[in-house]
C-alpha positions in Angstrom: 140.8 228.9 237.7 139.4 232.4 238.5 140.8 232.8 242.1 144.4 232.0 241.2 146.8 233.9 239.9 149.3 232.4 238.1 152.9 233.3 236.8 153.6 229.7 235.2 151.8 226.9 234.7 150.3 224.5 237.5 149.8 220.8 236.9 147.4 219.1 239.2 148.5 215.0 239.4 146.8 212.5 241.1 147.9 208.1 241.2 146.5 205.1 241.9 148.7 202.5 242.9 150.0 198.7 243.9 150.4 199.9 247.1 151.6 202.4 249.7 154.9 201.6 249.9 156.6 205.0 247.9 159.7 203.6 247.3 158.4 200.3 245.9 154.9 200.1 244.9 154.3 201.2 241.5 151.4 203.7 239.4 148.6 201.9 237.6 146.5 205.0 236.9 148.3 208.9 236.5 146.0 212.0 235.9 147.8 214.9 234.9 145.8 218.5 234.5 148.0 221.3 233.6 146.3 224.4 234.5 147.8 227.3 232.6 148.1 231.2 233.4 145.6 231.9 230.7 143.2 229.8 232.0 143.3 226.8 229.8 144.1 223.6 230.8 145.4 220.4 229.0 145.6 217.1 230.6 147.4 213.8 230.6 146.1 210.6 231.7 146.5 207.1 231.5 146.2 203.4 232.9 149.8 202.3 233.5 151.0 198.3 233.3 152.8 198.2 236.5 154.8 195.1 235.8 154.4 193.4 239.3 150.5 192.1 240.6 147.9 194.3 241.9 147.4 193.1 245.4 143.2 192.6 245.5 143.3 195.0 248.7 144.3 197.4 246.4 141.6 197.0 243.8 139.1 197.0 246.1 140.0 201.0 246.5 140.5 202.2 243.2 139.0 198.7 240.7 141.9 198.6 238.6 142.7 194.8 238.5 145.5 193.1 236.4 143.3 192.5 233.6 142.9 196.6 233.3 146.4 197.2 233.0 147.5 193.9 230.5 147.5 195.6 228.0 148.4 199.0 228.9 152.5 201.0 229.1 154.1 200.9 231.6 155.5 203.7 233.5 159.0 203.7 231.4 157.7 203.8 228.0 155.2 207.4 229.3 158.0 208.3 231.2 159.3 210.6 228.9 156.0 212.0 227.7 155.2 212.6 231.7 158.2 214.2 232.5 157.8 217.1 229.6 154.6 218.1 230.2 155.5 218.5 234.0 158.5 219.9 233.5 159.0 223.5 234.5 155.4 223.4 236.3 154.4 224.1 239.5 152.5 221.2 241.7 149.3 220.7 243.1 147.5 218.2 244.5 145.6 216.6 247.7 147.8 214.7 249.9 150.5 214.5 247.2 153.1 216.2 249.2 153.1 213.1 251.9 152.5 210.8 248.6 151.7 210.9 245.3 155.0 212.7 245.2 157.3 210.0 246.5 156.1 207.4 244.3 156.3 209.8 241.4 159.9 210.4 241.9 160.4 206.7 242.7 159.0 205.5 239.2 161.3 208.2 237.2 164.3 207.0 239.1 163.4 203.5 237.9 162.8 204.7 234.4 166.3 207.0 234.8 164.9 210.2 234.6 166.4 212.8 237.0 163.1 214.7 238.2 162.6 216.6 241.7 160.2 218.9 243.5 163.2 221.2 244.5 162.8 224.5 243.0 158.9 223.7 242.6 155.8 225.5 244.4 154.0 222.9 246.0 150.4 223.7 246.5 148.5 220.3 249.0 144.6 221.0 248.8 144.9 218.7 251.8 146.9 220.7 253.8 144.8 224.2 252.9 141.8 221.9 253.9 142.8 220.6 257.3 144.5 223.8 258.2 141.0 226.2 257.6 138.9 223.2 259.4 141.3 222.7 262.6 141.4 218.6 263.3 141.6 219.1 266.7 139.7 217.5 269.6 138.4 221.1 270.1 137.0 221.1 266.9 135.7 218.1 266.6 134.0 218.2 270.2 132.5 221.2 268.3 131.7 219.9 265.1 130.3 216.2 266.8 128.4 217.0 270.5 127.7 221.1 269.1 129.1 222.7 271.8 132.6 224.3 272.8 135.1 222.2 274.6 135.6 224.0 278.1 139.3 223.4 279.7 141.0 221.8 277.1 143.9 220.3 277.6 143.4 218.6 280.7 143.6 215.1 280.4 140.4 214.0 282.1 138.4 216.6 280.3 139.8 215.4 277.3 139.4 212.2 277.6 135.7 212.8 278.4 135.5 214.7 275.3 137.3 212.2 272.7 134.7 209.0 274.1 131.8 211.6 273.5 133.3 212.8 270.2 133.6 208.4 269.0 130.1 208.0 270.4 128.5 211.2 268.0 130.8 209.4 265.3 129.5 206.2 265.6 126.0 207.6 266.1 126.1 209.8 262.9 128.3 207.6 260.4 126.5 204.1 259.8 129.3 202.8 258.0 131.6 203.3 260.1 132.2 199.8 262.0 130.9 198.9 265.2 133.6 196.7 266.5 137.0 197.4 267.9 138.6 195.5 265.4 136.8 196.9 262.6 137.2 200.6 263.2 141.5 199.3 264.7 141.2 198.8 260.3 139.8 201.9 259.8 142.0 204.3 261.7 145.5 201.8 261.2 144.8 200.6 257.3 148.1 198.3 256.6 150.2 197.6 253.5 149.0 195.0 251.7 152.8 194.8 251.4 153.7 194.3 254.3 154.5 191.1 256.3 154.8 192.1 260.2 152.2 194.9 261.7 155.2 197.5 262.0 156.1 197.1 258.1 159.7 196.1 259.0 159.9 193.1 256.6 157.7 193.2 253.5 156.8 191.6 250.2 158.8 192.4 246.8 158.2 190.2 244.1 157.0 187.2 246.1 160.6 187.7 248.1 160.4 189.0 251.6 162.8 192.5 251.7 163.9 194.8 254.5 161.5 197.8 254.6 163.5 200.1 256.6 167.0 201.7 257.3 169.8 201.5 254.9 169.4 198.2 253.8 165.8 198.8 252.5 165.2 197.4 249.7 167.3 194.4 250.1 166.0 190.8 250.4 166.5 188.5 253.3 168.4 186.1 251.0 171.0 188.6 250.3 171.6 189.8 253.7 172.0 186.2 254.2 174.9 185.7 252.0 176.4 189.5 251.9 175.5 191.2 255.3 174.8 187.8 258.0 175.7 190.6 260.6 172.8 192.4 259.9 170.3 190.1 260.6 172.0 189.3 263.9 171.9 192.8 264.8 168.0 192.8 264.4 167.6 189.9 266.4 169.0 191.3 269.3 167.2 194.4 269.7 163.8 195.0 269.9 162.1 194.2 267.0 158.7 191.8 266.8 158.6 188.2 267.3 157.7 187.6 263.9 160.5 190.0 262.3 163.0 188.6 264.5 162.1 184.7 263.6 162.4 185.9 259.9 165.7 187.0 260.8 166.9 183.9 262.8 165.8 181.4 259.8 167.5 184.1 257.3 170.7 183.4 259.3 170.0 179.8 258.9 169.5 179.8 255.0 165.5 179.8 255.0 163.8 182.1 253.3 159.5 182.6 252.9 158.3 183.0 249.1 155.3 184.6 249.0 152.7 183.9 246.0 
């Protein structure tokens, strides 16, 4: 890189995963590209055996199926490997402070390896992106209907704006779709993981598990027989319909299995 300086070395990482849940999904595809203060750069990459099923809404992004990964390590046996050549490094990435990250860390502290970010300089191309091309409905009143949004900031100018701004979209994107429902997927993509619409309750190993607060993690089975409490707490307050029917046949001993 010619418009970088560097002091250390930087290593560029990107993953493709089983999901998007950070804590529990799992890598099936690492890139690595160490980019080094004399210019040279050395990479790292490999398909990874996650150990659990690729959901088919997540091949459909990146086409890795379970075939593709049968045969390959998983994340512990290149766990070592991945951790010395990052080690000492500064990050980049796009979006990997909000991601790539997370599950990064998650999949060393399943193959007990102590790494962090603290200490590191954490460049997001993301970030540099959106914050040189403002997102705002300014910009793209600008960028969509090519002229300047007068009086922003008043809600019935900007409302006027954001259904002429989805109109230009539509008009200018063909793919995007031309339903509500379809473009509700587009702009509110779910979890493949997940069981309710607000991700409360999810899918771990074919067992549904709490996805939030400080029993995440745990299945519904063992709340049943270790924290009962628990599951009457989330009944009474105001959780979904579905996530709080879960709960009431948890209490009574009946849990979903999911294939």
């Amino acid at each position: 890189m010619k418009n970088l300086q560097l002091i250390k070395s930087v290593v560029f990482i990107d993953v493709e995963t089983t999901g998007l849940n950070t804590q529990q999904d799992r890598i099936v595809d690492i890139c690595i590209t160490k980019v080094k203060p004399d210019g040279n750069e050395e990479s790292l990459s490999s398909l990874i055996n996650p150990g659990i099923p690729i959901p088919i809404e997540s091949t459909q992004i990146h086409g890795i199926t379970d075939v593709d990964v049968a045969e390959k390590p998983t994340f512990r046996d290149i766990a070592p490997e991945i951790f010395n050549f990052i080690q000492d490094c500064d990050i980049g990435g796009f979006g990997i402070s909000k991601f790539d990250l997370f599950v990064l860390e998650s999949e060393f502290k399943r193959a007990g390896i102590n790494y962090s970010r603290q200490g590191k300089q954490i460049i997001d191309v993301q970030t540099i992106y959106h914050k040189l091309e403002p997102r705002d409905l300014s910009a793209a009143y600008t960028k969509y209907c090519g002229k300047s949004l007068e009086n922003a900031h008043r809600a019935h100018i900007d409302v006027r704006a954001t259904i002429d701004v989805l109109e230009s979209q539509l008009e200018q994107n063909g793919d995007l779709p031309r339903d509500v429902i379809g473009l509700n997927k587009f702009c509110n993509p779910k979890d493949p993981t997940w069981i309710d619409d607000d991700g409360k309750l999810a899918w771990f190993k074919g067992e549904a598990i709490i996805n939030f607060g400080v029993h995440k993690g745990k299945t519904l089975e063992f709340m049943y027989k270790n924290e009962p409490g628990y599951l009457q707490w989330i009944i009474s307050k105001d959780f979904s319909p579905k996530v709080k029917g879960m709960a009431e046949n948890g209490i009574k001993g009946k849990f979903p299995k999911h294939a």
